[in-house]
Backbone as a ProteinNet text record, in pm:
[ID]
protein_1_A
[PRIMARY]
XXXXXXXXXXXXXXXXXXXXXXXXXXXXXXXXXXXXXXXXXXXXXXXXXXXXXXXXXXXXXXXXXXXXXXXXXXXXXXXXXXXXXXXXXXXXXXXXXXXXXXXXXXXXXXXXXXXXXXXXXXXXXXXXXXXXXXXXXXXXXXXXXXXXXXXXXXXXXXXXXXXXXXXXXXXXXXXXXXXXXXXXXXXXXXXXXXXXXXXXXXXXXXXXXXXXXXXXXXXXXXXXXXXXXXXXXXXXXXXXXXXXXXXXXXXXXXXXXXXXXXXXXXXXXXXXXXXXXXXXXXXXXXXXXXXXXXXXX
[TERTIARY]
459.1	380.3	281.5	231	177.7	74.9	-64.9	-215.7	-245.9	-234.1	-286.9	-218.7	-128.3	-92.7	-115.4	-155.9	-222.4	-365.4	-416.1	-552.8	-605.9	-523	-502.7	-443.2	-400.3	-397.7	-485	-521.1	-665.3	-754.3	-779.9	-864.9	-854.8	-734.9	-694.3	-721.6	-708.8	-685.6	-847.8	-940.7	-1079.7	-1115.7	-1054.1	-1128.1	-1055.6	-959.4	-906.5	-990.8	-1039	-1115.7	-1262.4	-1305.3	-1434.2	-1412.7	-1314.6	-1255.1	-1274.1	-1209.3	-1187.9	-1312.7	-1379.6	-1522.6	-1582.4	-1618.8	-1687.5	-1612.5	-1533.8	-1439.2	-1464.4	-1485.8	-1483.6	-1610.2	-1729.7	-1885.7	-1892.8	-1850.5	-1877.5	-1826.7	-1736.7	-1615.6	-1710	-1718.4	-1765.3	-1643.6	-1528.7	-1419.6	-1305.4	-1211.3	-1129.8	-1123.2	-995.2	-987.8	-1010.5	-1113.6	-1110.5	-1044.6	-1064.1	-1023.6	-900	-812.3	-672.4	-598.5	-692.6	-657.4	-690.4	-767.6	-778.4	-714.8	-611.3	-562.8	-428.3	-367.8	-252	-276.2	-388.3	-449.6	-293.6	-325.9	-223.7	-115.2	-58.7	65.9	132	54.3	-2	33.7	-45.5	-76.9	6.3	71.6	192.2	314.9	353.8	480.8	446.2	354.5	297.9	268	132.6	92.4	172.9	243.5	312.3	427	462.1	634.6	728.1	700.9	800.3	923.3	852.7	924.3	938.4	1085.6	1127.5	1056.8	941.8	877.8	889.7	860.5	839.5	720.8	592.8	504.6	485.9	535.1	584.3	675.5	726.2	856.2	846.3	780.9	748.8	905.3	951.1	1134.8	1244.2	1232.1	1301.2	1416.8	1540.7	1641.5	1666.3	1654.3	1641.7	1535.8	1462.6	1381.6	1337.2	1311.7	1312.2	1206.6	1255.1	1186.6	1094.5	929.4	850.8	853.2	745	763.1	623.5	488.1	400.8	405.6	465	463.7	317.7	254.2	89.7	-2.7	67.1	-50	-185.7	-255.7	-379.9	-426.7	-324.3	-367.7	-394.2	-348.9	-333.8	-438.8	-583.3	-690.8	-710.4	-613.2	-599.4	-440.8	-368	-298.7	-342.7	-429.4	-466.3	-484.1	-594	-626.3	-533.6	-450.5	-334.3	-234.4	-183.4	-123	-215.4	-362.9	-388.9	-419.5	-445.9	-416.3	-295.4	-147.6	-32.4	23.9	-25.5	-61.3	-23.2	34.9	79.5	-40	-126.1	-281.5	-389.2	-475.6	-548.6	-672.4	-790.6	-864.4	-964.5	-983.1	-1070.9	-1035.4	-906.9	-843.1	-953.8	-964.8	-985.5	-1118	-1224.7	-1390.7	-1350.7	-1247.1	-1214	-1144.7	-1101.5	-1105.6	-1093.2	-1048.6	-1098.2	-1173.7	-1167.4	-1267.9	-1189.5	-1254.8	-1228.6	-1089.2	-998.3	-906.1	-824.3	-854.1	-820.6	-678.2	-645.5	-496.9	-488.3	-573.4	-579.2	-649.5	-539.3	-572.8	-626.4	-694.4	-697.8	-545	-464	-358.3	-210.8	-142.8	-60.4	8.3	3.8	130.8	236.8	348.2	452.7	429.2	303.1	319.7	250.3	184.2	104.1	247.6	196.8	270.6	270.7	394.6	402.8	438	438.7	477.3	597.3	671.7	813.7	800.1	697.6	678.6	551.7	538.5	406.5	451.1	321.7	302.6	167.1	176.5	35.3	51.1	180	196.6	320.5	196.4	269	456.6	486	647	727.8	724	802.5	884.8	801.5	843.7	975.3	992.2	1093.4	1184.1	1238.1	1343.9	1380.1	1273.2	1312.3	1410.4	1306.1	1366.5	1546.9	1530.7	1655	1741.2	1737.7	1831.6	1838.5	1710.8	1726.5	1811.3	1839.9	1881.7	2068.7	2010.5	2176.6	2249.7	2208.6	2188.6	2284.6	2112.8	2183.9	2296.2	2368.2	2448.1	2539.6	2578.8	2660.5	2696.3	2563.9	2586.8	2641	2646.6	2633.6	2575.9	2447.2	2291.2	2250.9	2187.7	2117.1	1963.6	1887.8	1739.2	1729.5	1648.1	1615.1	1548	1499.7	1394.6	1327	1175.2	1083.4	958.7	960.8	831.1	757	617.6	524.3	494.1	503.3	449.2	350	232.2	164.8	227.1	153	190.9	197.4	53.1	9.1	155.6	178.1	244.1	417.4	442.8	575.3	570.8	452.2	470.4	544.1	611.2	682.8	829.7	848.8	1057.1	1140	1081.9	1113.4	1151	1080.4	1090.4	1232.8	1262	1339.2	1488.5	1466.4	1601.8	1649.2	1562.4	1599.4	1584.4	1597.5	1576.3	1743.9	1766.1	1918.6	2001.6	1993.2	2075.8	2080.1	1959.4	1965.7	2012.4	2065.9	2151.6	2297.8	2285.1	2426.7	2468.6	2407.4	2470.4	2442.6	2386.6	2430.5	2329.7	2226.5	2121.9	2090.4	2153	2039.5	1997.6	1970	1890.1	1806	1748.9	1624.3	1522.8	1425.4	1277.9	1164	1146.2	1078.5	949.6	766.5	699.1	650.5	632.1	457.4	359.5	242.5	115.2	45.2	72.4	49.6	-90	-238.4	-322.3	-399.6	-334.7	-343.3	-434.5	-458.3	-570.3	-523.8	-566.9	-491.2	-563.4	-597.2	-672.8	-603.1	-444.3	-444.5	-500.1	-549	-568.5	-524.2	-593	-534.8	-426.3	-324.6	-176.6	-241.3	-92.4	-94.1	-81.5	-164.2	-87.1	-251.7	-324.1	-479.1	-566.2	-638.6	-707.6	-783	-743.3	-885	-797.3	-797.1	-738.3	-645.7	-544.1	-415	-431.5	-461.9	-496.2	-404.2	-328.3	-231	-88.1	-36.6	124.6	120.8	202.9	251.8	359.4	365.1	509.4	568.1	457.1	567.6	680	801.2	812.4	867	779.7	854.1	974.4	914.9	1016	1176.1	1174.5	1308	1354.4	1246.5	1280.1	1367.3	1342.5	1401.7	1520	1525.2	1658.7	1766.5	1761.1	1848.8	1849.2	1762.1	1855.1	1900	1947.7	2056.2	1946.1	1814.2	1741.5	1726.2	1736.8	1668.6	1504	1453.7	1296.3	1210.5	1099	1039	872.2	849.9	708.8	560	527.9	414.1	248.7	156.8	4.9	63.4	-40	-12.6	-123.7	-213.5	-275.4	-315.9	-185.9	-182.8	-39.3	-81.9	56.6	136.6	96.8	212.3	292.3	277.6	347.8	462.5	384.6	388.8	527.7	494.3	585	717.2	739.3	799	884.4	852.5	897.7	983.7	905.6	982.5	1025.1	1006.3	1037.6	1232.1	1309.9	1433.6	1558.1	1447.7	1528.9	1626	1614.9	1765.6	1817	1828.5	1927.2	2015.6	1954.9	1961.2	2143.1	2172.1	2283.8	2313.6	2438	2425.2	2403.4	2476.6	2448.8	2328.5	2176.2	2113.8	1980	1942.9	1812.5	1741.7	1598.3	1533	1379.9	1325.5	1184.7	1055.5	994.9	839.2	781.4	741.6	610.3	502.7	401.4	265.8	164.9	140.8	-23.2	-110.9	-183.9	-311.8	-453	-578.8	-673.6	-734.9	-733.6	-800.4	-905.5	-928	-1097.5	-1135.3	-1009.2	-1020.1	-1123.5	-1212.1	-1295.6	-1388.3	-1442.4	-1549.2	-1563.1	-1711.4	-1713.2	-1748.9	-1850.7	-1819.6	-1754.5	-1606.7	-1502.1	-1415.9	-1383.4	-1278.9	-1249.9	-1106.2	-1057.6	-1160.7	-1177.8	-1237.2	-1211.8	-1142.1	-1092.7	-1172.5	-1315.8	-1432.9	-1423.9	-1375.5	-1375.9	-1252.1	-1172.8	-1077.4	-1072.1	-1177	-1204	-1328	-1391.5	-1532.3	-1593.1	-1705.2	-1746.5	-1893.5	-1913.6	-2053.3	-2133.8	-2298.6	-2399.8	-2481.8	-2647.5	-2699.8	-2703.9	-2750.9	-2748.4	-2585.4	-2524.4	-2359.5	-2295.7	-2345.7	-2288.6	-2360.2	-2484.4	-2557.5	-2441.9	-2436.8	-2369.1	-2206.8	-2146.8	-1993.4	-2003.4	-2150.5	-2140.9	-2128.8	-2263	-2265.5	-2117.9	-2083.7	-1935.6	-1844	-1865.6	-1777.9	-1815.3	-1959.2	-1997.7	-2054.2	-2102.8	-2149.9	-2279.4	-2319	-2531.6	-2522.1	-2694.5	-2750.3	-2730.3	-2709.3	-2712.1	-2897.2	-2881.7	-2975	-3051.4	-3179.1	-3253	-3131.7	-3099.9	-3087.9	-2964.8	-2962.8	-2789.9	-2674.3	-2572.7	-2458.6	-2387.1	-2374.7	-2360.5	-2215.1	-2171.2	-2053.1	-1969	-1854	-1823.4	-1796.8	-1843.9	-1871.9	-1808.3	-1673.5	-1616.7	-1495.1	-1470.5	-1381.5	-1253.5	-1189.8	-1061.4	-937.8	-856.2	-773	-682.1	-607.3	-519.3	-393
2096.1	2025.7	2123.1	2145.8	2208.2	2178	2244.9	2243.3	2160.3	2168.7	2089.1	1949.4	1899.4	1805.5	1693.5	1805.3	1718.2	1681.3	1793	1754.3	1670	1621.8	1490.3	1353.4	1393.1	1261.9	1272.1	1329.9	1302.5	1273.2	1283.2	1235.3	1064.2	1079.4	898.8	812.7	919.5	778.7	791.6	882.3	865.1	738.5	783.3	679.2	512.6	506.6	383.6	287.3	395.6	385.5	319.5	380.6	309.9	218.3	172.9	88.2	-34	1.1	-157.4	-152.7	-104.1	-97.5	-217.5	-126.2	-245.8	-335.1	-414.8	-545.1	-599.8	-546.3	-626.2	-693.4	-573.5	-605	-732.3	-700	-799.5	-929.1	-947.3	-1094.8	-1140	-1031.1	-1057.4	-1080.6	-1073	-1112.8	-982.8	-937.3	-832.2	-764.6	-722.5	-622.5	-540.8	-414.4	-304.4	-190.9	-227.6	-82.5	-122.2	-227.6	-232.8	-132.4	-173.2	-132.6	36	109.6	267.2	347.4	273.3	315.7	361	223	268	335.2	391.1	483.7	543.7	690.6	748.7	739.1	659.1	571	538.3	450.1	390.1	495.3	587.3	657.2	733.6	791.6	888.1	789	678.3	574.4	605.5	526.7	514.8	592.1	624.7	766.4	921.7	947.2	1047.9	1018.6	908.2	870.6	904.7	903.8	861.5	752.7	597.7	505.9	505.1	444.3	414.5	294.3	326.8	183.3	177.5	62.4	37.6	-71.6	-29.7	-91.5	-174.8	-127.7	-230.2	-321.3	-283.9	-433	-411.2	-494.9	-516.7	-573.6	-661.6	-703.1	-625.4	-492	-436.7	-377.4	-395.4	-418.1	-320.5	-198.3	-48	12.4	-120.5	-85.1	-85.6	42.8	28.4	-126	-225	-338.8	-238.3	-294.9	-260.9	-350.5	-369.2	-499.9	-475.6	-531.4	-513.7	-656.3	-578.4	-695.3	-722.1	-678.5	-617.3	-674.3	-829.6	-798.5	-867.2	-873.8	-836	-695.7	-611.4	-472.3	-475.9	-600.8	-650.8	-559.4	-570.1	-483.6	-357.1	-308.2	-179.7	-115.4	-251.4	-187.2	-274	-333.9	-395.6	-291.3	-152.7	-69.7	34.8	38.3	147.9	82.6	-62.7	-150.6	-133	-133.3	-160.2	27.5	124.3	270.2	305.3	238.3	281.7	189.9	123	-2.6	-130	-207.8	-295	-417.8	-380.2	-458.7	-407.4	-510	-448.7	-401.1	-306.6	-272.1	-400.8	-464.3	-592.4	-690	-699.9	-806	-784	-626	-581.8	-648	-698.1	-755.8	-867.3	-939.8	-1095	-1115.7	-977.8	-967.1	-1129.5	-1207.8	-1302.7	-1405.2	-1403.3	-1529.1	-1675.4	-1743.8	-1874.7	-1850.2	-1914.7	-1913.4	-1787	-1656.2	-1558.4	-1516.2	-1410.6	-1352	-1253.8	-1200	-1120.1	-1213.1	-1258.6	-1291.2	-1222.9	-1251.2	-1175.3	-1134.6	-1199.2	-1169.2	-1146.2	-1088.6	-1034.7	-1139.4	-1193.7	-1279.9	-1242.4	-1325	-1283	-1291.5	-1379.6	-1411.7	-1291.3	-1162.7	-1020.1	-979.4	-923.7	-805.6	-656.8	-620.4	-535.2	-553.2	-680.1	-773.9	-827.8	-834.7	-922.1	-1005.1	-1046.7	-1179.3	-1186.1	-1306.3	-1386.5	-1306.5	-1277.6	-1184.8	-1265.9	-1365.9	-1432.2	-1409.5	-1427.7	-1458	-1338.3	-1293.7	-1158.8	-1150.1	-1066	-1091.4	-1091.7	-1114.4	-1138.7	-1073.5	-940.6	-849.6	-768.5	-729.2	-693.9	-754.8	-862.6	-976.1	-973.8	-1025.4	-1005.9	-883.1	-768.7	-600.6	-592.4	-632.1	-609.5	-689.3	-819.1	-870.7	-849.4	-788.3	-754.2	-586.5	-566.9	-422.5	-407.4	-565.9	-566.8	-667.1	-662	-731.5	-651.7	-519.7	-372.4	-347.1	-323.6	-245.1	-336.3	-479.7	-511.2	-532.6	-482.7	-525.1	-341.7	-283.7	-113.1	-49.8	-105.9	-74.3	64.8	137.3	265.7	259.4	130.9	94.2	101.8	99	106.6	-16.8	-6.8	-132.5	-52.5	-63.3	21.7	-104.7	-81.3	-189.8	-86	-185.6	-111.8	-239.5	-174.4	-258.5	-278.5	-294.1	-296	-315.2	-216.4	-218.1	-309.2	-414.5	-488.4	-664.9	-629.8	-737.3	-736.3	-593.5	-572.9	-657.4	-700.8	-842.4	-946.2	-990.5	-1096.5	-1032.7	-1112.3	-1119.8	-1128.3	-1163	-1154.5	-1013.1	-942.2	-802.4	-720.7	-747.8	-679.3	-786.2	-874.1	-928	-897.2	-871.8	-821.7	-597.1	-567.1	-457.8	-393.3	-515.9	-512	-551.6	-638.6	-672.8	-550.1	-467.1	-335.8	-222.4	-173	-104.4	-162.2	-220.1	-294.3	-302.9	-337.3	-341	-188.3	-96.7	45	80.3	-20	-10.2	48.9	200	345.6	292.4	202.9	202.2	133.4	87.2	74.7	159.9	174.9	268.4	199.7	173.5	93.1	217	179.8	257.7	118.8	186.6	165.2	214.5	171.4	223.4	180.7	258.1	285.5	310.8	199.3	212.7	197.7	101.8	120.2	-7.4	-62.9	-219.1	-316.1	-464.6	-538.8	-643.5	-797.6	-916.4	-902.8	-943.7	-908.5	-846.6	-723.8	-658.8	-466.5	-380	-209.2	-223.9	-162.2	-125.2	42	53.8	200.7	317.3	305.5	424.9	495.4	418	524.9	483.5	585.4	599.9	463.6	360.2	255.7	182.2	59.8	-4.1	-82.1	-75.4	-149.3	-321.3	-390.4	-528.6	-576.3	-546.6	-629.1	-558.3	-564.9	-536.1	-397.1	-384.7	-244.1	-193.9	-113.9	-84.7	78.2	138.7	300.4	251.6	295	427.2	389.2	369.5	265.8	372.3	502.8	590.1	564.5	595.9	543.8	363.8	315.7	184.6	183.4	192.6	186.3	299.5	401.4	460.4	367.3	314.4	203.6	148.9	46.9	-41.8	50.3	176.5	222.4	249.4	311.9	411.1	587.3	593.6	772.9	711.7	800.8	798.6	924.7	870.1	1048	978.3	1098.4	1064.6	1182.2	1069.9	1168.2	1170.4	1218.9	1203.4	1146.5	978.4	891.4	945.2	1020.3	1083.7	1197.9	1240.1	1400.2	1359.5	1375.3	1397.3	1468.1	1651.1	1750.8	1640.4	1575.1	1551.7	1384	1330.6	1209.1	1245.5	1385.7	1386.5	1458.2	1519.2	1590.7	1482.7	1360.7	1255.4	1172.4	1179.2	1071.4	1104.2	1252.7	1353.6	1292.3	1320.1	1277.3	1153.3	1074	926.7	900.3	973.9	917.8	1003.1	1125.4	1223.5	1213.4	1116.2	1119.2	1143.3	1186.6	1173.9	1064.8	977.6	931.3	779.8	682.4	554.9	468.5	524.2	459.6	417	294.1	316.2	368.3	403.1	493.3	472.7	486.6	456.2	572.1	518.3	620	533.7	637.3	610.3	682.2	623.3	655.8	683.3	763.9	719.8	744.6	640.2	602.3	583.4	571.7	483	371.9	289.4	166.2	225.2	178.7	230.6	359.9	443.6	565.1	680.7	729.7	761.2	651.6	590.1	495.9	506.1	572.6	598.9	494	360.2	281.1	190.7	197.2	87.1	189	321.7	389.4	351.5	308.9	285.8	139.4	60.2	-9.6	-135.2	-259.7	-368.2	-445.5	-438.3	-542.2	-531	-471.2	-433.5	-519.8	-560.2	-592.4	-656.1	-783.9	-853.3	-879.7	-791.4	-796.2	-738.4	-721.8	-685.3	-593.3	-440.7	-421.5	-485.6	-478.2	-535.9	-442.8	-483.2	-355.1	-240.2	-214.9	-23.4	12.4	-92.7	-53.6	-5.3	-112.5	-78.1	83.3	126.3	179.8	346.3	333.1	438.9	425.6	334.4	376.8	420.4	331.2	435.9	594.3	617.5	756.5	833.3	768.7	856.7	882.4	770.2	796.9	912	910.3	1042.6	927.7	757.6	753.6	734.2	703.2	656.6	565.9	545.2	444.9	338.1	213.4	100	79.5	1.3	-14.1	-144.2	-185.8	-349	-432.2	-510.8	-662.5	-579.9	-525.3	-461.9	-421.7	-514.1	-450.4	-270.2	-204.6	-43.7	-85.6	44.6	47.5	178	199.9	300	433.8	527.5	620.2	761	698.6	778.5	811.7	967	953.7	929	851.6	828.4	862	928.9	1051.6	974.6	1068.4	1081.9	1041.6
-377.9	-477.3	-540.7	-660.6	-762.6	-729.9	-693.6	-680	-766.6	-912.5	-1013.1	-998.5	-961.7	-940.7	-829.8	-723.8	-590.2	-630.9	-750.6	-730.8	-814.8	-908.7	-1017.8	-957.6	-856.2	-766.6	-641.9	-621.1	-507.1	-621.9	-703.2	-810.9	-814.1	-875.3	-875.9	-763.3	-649	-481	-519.8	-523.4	-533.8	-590.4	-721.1	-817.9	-798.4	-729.7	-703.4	-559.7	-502.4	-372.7	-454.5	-526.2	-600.4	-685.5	-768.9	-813.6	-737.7	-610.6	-502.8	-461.7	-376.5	-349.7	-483.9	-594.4	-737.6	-729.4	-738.2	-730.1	-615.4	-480.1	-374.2	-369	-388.9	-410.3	-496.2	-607.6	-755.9	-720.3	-619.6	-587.6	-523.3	-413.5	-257.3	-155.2	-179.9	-134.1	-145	-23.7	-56	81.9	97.4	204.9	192.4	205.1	154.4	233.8	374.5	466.5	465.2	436.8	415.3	282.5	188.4	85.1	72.5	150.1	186	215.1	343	384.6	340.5	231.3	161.9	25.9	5.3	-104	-167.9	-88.3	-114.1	-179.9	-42	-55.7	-222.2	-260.2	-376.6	-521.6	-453	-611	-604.4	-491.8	-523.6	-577.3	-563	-586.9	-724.1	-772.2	-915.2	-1038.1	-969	-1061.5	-1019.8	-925.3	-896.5	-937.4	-983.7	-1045	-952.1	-803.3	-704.8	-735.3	-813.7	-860.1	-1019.9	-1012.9	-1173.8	-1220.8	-1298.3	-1366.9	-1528.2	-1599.1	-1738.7	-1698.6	-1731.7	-1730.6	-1837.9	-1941.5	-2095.4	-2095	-1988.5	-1981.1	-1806.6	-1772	-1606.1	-1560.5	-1654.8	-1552.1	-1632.6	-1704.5	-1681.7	-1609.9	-1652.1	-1519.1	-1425.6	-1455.1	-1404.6	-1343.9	-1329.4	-1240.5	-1108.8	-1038.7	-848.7	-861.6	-738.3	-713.6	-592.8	-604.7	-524	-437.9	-339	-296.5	-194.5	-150.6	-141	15.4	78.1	229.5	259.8	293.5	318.5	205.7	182.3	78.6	36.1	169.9	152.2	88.4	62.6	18.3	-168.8	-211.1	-329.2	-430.4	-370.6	-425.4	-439.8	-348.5	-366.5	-448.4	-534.1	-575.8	-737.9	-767.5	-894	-971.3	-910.2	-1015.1	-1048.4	-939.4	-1014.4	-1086.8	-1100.7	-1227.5	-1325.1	-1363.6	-1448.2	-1503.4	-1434.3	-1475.7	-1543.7	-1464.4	-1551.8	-1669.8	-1684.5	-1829.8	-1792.6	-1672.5	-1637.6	-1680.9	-1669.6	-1680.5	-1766.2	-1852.3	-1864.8	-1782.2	-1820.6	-1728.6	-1720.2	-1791.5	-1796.9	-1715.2	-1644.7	-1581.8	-1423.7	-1399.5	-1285.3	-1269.2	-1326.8	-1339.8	-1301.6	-1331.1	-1274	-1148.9	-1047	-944.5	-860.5	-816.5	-700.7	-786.9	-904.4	-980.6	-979.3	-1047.6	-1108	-1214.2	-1191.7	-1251.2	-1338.4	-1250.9	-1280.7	-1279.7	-1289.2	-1243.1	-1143.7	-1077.4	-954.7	-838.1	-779.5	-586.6	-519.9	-381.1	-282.4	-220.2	-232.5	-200.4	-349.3	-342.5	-461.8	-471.2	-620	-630	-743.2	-718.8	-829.8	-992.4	-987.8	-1163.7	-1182.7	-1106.7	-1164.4	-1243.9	-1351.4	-1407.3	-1300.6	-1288.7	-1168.1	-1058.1	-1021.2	-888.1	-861.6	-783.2	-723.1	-665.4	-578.8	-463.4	-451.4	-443.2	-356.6	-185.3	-131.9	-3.6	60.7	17.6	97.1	256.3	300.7	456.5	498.9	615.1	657.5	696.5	708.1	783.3	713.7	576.4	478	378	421.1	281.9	318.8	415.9	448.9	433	499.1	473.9	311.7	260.2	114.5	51.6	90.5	29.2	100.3	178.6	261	152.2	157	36	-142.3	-188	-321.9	-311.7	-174.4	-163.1	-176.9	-77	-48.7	-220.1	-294.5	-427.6	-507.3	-497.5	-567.7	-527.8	-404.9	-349.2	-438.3	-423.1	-406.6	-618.3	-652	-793.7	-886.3	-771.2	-780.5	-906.3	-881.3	-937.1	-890.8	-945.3	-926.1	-889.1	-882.1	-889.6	-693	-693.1	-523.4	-473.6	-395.5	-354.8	-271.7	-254	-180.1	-136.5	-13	56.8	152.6	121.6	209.8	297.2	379.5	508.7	587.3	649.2	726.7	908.3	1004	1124.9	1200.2	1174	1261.3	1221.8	1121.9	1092.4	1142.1	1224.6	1277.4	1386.5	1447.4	1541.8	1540.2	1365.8	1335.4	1371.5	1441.5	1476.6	1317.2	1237.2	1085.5	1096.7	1110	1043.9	1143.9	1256.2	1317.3	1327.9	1258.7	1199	1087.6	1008.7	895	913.9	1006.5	1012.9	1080.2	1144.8	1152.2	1071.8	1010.9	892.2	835.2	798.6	691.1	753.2	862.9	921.8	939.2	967.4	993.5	913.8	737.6	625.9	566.2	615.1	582	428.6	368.6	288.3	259	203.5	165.6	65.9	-42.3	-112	-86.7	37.6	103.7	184.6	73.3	162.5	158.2	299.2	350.4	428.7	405.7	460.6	512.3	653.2	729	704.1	643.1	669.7	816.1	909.4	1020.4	1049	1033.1	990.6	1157.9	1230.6	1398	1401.2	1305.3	1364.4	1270.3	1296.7	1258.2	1251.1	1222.9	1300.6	1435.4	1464.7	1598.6	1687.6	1669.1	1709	1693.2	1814.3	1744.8	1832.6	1716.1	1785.9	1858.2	1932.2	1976.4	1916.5	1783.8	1702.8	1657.5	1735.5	1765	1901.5	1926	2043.8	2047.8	2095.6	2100.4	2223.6	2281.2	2399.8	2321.3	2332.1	2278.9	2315.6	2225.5	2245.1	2166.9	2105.8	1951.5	2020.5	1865.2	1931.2	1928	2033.9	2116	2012.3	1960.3	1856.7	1945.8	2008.5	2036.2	2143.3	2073.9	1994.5	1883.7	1802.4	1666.2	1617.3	1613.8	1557.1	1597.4	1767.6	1812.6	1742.8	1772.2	1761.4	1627.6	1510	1379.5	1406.8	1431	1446.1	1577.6	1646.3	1696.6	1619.5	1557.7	1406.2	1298.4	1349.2	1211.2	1113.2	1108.6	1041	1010.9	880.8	898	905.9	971.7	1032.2	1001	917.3	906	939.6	1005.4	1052.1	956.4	892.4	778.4	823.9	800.7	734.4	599.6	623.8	494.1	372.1	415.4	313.7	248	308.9	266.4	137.5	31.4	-71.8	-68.5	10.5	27.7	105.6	224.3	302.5	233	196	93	54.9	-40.4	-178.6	-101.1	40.7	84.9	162.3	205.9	280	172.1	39.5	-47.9	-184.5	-181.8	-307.7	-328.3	-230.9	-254.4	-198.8	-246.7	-219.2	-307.1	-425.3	-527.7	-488.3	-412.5	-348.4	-217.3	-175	-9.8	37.3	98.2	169.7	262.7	286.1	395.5	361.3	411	451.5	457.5	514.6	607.4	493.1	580.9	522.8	552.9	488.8	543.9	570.5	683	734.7	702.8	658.8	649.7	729.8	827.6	905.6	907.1	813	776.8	821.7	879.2	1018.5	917.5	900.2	818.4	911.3	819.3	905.4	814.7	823.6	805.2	812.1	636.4	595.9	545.4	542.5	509.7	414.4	432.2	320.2	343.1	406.4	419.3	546.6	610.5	737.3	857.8	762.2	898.5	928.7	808.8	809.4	911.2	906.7	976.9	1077.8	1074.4	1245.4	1257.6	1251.9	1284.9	1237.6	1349.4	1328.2	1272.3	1295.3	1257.8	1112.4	1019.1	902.3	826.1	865	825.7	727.5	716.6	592.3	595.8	590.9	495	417.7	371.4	216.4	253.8	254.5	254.1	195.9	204.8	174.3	219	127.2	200.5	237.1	387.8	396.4	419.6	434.5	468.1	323.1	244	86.5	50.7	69.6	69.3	119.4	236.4	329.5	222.9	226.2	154.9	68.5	-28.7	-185.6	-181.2	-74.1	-42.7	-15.3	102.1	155.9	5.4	-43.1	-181.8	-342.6	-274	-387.5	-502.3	-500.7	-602.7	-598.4	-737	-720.6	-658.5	-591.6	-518.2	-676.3	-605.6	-717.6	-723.7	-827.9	-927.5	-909.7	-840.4	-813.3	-918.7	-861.9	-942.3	-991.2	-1056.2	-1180.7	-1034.7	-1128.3	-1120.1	-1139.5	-1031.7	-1094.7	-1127.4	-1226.5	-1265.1	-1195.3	-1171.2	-1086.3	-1167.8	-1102.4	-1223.3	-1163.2	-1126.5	-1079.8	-1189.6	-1207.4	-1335.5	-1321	-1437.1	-1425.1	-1480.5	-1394.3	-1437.2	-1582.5	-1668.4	-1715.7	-1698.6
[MASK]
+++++++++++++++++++++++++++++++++++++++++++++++++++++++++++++++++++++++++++++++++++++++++++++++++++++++++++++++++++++++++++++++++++++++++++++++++++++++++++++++++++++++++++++++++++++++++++++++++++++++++++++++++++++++++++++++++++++++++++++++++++++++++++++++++++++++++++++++++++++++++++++++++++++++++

């Protein structure tokens, strides 16, 4: 990957990171350390043109279906729809309002969107059949889901994880953001006492259901773009697994790793401390700040 290119997208995950931050503040409502963690993730699909999109014609037929299992992460993927034109930027201020078009959770009527994701478990099942769709319609478009860890608890996901081996699915790429906490609870995929679901050795686990398996840093892009640089190339039958090790909260130091965070909103010296971690001004008595973080090209 090209220096100038990593550093125009660490730009973007920045400014998408302050983005959700102002929206969550302004709602009061939003996952934020959910939405951190699949930063990256996010902006390399999108703004790195990993995926085939037409943001001018959102049901464009040639286009890879995304598919957003996780999606409480909804907030953290509003501002990169509305960066690559899917939205306008004004939609993003109505965040969680009164009769708005952005949920806390992603639904299908967004421009940019394939499914309502209110309820975990789901997204997979779905991708698996718009995959097996393609195959069978011998389509060139892919289907790509992001997943969250804590939600591999549902028996959903490992029925449909066989179906997609068994039916031989390479045009399914499916990531974990492997973020290690959950409401359940932290999986085993960071140092804290394993109280939620146990997933190691997920790696093996998905290669028995008939997976290629690559194990990344979800926020490093060299590694990103090196894991998912050649999915229209791939050799081979299989579908294929990214496993992401993320942290919940990422870039926000007292959401990191930290389950208590899951769904709530700084205030105060907490808002106070993230602005900081994030590089912006102290806000202003009584005013709304605006995020004044710049926004790439």
């Amino acid at each position: 990957m090209q220096l100038e290119q990593r550093q125009t997208l660490e730009r973007k995950a920045h400014w998408v990171r302050c983005k959700v931050l102002e929206m969550a503040t302004h709602a009061k409502s939003g996952h934020i350390s959910s939405a951190y963690s699949q930063t990256e993730l996010l902006v390399a699909l999108y703004q790195g043109r990993l995926m085939n999109y037409n943001s001018k014609n959102p049901r464009w037929e040639e286009r890879d279906r995304f598919i957003l299992s996780k999606g409480q992460g909804g907030i953290g993927l509003y501002p990169i729809l509305a960066d690559v034109g899917y939205l306008p930027h004004s939609e993003l201020d109505n965040f969680a309002g009164r009769d708005n078009l952005l949920g806390v959770h992603a639904e299908h009527h967004i421009p940019g969107m394939e499914i309502f994701s209110g309820s975990l478990g789901h997204g997979l099942p779905i991708s698996t059949g718009f995959a097996q769709v393609g195959l069978l319609r011998k389509k060139d478009w892919l289907v790509i889901c992001l997943l969250g860890d804590a939600e591999l608890a549902e028996g959903s996901n490992w029925e449909a994880a066989m179906f997609a081996g068994s039916k031989r699915l390479s045009n399914l790429i499916c990531i974990v953001d492997r973020n290690g906490a959950g409401v359940t609870g932290y999986t085993d995929r960071i140092e804290f006492p394993c109280d939620g679901p146990q997933l190691n050795p997920l790696d093996k686990k998905f290669e028995a259901f008939g997976f290629d398996v690559r194990t990344i840093d979800g926020h490093d892009f060299d590694q990103i773009f090196a894991a998912l640089g050649d999915i229209r190339q791939r050799q081979g039958k299989k579908p294929l697994m990214v496993i992401a090790n993320t942290h919940k909260g990422k870039g926000a130091s007292i959401m990191e790793d930290k389950r208590l965070w899951h769904y709530r909103v700084p205030a105060g010296e907490d808002l106070a401390v993230t602005r900081t971690d994030l590089g912006l001004k102290p806000l202003r008595t009584n005013k709304r700040a605006l995020v004044d973080a710049e926004q790439g090209e």
